[in-house]
C-alpha positions as CSV (number, residue, x, y, z in Angstrom):
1,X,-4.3,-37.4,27.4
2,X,-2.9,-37.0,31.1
3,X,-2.8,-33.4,31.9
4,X,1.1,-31.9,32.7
5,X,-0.1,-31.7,36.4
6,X,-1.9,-34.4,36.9
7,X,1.7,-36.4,35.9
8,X,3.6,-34.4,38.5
9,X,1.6,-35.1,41.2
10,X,0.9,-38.7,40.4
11,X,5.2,-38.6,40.3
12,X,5.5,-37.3,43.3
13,X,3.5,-39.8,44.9
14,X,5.3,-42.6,43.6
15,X,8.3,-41.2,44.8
16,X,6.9,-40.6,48.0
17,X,5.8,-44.3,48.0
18,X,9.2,-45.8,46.8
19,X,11.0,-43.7,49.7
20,X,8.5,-45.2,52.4
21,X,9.2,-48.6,51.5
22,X,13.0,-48.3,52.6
23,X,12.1,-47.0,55.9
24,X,12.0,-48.7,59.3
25,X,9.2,-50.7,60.6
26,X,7.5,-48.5,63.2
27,X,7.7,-50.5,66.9
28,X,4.5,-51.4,68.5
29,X,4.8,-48.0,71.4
30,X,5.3,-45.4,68.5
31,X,2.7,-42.9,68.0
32,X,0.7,-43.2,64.7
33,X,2.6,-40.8,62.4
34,X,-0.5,-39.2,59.8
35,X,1.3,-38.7,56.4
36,X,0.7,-35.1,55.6
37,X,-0.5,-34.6,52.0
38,X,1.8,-32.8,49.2
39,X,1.3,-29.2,49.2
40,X,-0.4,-28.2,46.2
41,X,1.5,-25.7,44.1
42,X,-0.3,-22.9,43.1
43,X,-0.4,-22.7,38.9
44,X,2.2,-20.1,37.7
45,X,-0.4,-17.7,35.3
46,X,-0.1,-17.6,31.8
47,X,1.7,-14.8,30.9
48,X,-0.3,-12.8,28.7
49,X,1.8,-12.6,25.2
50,X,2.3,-8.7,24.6
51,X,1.2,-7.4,21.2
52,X,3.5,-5.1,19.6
53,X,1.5,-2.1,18.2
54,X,3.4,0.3,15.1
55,X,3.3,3.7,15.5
56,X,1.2,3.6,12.4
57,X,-1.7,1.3,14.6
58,X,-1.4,4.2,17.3
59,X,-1.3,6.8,15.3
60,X,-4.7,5.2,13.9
61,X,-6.0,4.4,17.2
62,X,-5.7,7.9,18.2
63,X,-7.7,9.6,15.4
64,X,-11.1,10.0,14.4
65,X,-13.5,9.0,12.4
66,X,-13.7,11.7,9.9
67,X,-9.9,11.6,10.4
68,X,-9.1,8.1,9.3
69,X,-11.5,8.6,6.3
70,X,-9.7,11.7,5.1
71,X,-5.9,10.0,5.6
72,X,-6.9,7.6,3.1
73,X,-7.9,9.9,0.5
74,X,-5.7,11.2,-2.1
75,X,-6.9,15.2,-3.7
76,X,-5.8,17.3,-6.5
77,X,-6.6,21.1,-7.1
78,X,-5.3,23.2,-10.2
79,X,-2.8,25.6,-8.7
80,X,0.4,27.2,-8.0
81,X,-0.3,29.1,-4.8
82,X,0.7,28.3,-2.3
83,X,-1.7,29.5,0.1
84,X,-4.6,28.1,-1.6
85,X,-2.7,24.9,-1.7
86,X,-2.1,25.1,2.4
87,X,-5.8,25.9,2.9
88,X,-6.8,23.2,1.2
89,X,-5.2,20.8,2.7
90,X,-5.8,22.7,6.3
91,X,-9.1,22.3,5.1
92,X,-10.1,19.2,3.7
93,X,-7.3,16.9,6.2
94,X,-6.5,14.7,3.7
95,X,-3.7,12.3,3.4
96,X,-2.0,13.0,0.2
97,X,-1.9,15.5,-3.4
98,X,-1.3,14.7,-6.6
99,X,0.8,17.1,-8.5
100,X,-0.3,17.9,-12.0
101,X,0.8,20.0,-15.0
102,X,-1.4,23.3,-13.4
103,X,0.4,22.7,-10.4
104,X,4.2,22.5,-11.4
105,X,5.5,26.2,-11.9
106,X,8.5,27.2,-13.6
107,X,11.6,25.7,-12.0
108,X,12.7,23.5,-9.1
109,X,12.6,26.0,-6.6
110,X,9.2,27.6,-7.1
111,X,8.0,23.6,-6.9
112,X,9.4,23.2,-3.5
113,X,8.2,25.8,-2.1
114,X,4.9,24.8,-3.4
115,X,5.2,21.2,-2.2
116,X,6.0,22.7,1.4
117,X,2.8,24.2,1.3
118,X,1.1,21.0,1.8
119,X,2.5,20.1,4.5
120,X,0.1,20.9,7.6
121,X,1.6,18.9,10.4
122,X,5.2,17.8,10.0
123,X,4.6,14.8,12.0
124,X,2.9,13.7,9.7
125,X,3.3,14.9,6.0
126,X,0.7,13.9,3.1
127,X,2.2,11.6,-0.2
128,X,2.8,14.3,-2.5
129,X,2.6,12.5,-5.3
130,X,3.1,12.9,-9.3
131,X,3.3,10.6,-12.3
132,X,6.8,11.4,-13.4
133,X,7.2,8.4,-15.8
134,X,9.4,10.3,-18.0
135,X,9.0,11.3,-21.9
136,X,5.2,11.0,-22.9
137,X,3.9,11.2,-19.0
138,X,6.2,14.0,-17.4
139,X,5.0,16.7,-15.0
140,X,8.4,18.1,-14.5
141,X,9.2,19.3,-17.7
142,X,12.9,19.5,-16.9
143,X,13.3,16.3,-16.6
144,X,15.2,15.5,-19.8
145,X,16.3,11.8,-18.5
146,X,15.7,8.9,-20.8
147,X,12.0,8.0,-21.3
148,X,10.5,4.3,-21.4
149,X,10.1,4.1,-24.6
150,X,14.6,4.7,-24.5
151,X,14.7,2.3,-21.6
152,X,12.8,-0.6,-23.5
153,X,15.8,-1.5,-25.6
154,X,18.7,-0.9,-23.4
155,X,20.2,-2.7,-20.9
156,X,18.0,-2.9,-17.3
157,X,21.1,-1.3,-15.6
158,X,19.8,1.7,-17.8
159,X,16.9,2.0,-16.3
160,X,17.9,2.1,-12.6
161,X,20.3,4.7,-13.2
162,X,17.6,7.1,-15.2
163,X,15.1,6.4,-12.3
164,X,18.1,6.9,-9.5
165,X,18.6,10.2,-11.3
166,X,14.2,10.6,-11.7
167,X,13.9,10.1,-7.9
168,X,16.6,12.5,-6.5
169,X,15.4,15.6,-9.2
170,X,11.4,14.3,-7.6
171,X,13.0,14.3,-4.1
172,X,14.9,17.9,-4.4
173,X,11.3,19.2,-5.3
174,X,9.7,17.8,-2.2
175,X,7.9,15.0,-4.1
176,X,7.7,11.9,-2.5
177,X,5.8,9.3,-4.2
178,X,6.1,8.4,-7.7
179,X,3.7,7.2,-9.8
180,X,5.7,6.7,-12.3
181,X,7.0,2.9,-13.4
182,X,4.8,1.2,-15.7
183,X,4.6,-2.3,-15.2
184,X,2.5,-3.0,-18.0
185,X,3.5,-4.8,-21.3
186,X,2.8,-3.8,-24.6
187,X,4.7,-4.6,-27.9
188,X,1.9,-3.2,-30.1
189,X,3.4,0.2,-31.2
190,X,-0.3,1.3,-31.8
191,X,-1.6,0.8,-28.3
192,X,-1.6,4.3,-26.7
193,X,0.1,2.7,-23.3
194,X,3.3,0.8,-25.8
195,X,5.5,4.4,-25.5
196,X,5.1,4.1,-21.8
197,X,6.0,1.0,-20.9
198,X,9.3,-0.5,-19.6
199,X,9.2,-3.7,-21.3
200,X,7.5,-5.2,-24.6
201,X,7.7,-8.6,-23.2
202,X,6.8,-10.1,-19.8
203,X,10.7,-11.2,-19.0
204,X,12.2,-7.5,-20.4
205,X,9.7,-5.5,-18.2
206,X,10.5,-7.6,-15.5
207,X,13.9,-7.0,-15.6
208,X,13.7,-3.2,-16.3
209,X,11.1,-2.5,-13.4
210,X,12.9,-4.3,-11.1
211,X,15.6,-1.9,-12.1
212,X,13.7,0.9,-12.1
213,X,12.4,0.2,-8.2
214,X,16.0,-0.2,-7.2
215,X,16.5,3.2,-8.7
216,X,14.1,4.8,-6.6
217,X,14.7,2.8,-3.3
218,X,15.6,5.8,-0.4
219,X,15.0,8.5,-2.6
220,X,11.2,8.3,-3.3
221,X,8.7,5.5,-3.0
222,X,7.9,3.4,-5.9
223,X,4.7,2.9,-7.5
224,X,3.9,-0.1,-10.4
225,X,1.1,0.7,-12.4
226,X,-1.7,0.1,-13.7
227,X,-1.7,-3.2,-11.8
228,X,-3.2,-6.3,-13.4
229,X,-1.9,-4.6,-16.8
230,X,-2.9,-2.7,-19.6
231,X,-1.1,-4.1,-22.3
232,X,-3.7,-7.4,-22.4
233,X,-7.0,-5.0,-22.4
234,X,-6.9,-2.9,-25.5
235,X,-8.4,0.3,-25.7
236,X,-7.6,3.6,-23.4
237,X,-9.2,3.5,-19.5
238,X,-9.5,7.7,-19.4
239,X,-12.5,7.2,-21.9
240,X,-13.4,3.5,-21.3
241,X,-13.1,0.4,-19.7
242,X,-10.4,-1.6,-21.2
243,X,-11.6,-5.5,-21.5
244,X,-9.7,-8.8,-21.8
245,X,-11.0,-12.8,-21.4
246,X,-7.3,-13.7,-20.1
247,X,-7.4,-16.4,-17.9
248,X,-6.0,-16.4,-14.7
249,X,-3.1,-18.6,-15.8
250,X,-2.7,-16.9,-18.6
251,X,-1.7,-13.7,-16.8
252,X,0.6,-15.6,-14.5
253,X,2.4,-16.9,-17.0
254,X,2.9,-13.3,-18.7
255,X,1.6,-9.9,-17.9
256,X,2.2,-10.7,-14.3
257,X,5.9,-11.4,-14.2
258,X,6.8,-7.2,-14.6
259,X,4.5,-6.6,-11.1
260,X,5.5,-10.0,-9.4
261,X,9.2,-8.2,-9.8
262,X,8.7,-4.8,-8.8
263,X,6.9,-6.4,-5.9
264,X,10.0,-8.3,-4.9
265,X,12.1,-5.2,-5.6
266,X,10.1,-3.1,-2.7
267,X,7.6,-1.5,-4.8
268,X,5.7,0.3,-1.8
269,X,3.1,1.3,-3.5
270,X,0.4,-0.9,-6.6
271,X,-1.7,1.2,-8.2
272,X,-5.0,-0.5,-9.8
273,X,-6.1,0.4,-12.9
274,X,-9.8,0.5,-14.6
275,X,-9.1,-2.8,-16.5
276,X,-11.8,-5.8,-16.5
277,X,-10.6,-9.2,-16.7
278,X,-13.5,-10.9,-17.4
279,X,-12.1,-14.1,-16.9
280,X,-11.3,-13.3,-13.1
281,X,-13.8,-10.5,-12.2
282,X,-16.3,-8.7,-14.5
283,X,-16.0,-5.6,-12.2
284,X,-13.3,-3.3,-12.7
285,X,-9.8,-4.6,-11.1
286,X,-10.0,-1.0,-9.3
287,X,-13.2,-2.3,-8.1
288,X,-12.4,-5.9,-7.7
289,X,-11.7,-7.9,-4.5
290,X,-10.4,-10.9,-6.2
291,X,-8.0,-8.8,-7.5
292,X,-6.7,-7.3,-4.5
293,X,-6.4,-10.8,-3.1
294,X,-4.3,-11.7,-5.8
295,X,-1.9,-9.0,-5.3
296,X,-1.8,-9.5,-1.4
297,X,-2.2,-13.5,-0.9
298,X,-0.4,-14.6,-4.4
299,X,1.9,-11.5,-5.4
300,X,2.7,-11.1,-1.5
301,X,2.3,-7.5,-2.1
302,X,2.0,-5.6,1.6
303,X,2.5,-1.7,0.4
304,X,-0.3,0.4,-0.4
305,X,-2.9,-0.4,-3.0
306,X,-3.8,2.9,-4.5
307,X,-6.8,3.5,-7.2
308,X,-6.3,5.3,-10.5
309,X,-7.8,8.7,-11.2
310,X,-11.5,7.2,-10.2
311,X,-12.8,10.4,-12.3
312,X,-11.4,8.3,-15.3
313,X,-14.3,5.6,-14.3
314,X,-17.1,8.8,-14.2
315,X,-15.9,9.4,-17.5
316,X,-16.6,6.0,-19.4
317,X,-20.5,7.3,-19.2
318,X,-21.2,4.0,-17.3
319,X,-24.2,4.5,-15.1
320,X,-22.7,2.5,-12.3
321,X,-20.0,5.2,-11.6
322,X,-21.3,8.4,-12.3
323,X,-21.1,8.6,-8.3
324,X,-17.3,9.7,-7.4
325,X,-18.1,9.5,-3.8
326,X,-20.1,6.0,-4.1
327,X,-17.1,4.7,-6.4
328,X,-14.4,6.1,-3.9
329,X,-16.0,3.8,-1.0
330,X,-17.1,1.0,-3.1
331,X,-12.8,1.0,-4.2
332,X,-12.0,1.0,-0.4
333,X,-14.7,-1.6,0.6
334,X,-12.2,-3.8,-2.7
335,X,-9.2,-3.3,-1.1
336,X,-7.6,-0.3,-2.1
337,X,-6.2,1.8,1.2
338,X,-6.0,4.9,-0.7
339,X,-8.7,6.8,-3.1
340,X,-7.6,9.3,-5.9
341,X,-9.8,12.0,-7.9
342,X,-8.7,14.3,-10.5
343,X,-10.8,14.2,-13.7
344,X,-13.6,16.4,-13.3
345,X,-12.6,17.3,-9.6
346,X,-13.2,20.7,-7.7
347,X,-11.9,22.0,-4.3
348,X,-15.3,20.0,-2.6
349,X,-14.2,16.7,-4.2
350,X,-12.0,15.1,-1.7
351,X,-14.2,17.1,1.5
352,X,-17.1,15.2,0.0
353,X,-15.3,11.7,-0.4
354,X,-14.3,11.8,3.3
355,X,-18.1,12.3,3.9
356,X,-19.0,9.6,2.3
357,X,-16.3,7.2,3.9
358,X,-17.7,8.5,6.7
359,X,-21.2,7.8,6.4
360,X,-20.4,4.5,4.6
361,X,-18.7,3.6,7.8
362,X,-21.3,4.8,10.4
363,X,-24.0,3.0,7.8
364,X,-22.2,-0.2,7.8
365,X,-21.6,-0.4,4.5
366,X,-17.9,0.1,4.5
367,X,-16.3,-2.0,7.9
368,X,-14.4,0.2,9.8
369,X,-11.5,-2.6,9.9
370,X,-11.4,-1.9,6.5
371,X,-10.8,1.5,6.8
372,X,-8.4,1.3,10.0
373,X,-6.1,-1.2,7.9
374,X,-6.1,1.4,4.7
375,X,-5.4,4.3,7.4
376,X,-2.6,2.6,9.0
377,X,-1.0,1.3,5.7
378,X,-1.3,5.1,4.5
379,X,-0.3,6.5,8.0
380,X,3.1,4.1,7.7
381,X,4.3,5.8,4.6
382,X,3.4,9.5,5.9
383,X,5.3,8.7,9.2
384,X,8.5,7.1,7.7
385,X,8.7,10.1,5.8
386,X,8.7,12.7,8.3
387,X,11.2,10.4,10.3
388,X,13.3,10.4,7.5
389,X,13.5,14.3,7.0
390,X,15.6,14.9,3.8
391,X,17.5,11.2,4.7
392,X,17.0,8.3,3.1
393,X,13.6,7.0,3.3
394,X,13.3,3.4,4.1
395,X,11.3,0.6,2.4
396,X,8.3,-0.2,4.2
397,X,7.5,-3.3,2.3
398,X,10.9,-5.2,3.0
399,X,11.5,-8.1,4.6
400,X,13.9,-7.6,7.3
401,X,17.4,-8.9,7.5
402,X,18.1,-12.0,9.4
């Protein structure tokens, strides 16, 4: 193919021709006239096509090593002081708390000023997290609002008012991430998860987690759990690893549809439980990068892909994960951008993760993409909520309008 500038010269040349041929024959006495060649244009440059960096990137770009490894990690400590609570996140750096009964006091205003405490930098505040499902799961035990197991039989509209009224009594305590909308299904009434969820069928969970993430939207950020499902595994993940042959399809077609909808919602943030679908990935979905890839490539899912309590996979007795630390980086190597310990936790838990991260990253083991992508997905939430203050807190994983 004829370059673009080889065209316009040849062009101008025949122009140039085409306009000698109208001209006047020369006479004999006229000096020799020497054509004088076309100037050569100089080639404009490319312009070179300016990439847009988030505050998130530069906020990432900025930090350090040990830094982005501690943003990522999620820690828990049995308290109510305050101070302890302050120095240990001083301390430690991390990038979020999980709130559990030993740390919820005895009313709304002690919690605040708790939740405050963990704030070190106000440009950038950790997740303070909790799993505020309502009735069986409920930290805050004056929230009196209707529980799932309420919600499973009414209408959806239901559910987005109890979790519109959930968020803003999570919000007034300084809580900003809610673990707390069960996307998994489950009409056996003898499965320890069935009182829990939102839904007994794939269509009626749908329907009320959807609802449930509208709820939230501006007040706190959503999270669907325990992502693929735990109704299609039986058995309990605290003590075990829940097992299922479900094919791929299978789970499309069903246990999917709740998570496929709370994704389309805004769900900003997909927690993965300790559930092994053989069928897909012996490992762990927790562990598992099919599984991840599912929920980013096929679900579409951009928000932050958070681990269950990965002391629930020390407790199963499985050899593999006695290792909290190794487990922690093996779940960020998956795909997860944020890594959470409680069971059998201590004050040197979450310093000891970001150790590892670091050393996994120095070694090679875990690629620091990896970890910048986890940090900066992490890093967005943290930063939209200091920019929102106590306004409305926008969804990071929807699409823009227009």
């Amino acid at each position: 193919m004829m370059s673009s500038r080889r065209a316009t010269s040849l062009a101008a040349v025949v122009v140039a021709a085409i306009a000698c041929a109208s001209c006047a024959p020369m006479s004999a006495g006229s000096p020799a006239r020497t054509a004088s060649p076309p100037a050569a244009s100089a080639p404009s440059p490319t312009p070179t096509p300016e990439v847009e960096v988030s505050p998130a990137e530069e906020a990432v770009a900025a930090m350090t090593l040990r830094e982005r490894a501690a943003s990522v990690v999620m820690g828990h400590i049995p308290t109510t002081d305050p101070a302890v609570l302050h120095s240990y996140m001083a301390g430690s750096g991390i990038g979020g708390f999980l709130l559990m009964g030993a740390n919820v006091p005895a009313d709304e205003a002690a919690l605040r000023q708790l939740t405050a405490s963990l704030t070190v930098d106000p440009a950038r505040p950790p997740l303070v997290a909790v799993d505020q499902e309502g009735g069986d799961v409920a930290r805050l035990h004056w929230d009196g609002l209707p529980a799932p197991y309420e919600l499973q039989q009414a209408d959806p509209s239901a559910s987005e008012a109890a979790y519109a009224e959930r968020a803003a009594l999570l919000s007034r305590s300084g809580v900003t991430v809610n673990f707390g909308i069960v996307a998994d299904v489950s009409a056996d009434p003898g499965s320890f998860i069935h009182r829990r969820v939102l839904g007994t069928t794939p269509d009626a969970g749908a329907e009320r987690v959807s609802a449930a993430v509208a709820g939230e939207r501006g007040v706190v950020f959503s999270t669907l759990k325990h992502f693929p499902g735990h109704g299609a595994a039986p058995g309990d993940s605290h003590a075990t690893i829940p097992t299922t042959g479900m094919t791929l399809d299978q789970w499309r077609a069903a246990d999917a549809l709740p998570f496929v909808a709370g994704i389309d919602a805004g769900a900003e943030l997909l927690m993965f439980g300790h559930l092994a679908y053989t069928a897909v990935d012996p490992a762990p979905a927790s562990l598992s990068a099919a599984w991840h890839r599912i929920a980013r490539d096929e679900l579409g899912f951009g928000g932050v892909a958070v681990t269950d309590d990965l002391g629930m996979l020390q407790a199963s007795g499985i050899d593999a994960y006695r290792d909290p630390v190794a487990t922690a980086v093996a779940a960020l190597a998956a795909g997860n951008d944020m890594v959470l310990t409680v069971v059998r936790s201590t004050a040197d838990t979450a310093p000891q993760t970001v150790d590892g991260i670091v050393a996994a990253v120095e070694s090679g083991a875990l690629p620091a993409e990896r970890l910048d992508e986890a940090a900066e997905r992490v890093t967005e939430l943290r930063l939209a909520i200091a920019e929102a203050g106590s306004g409305t807190l926008p969804c990071t994983t929807c699409e823009p309008a227009g």
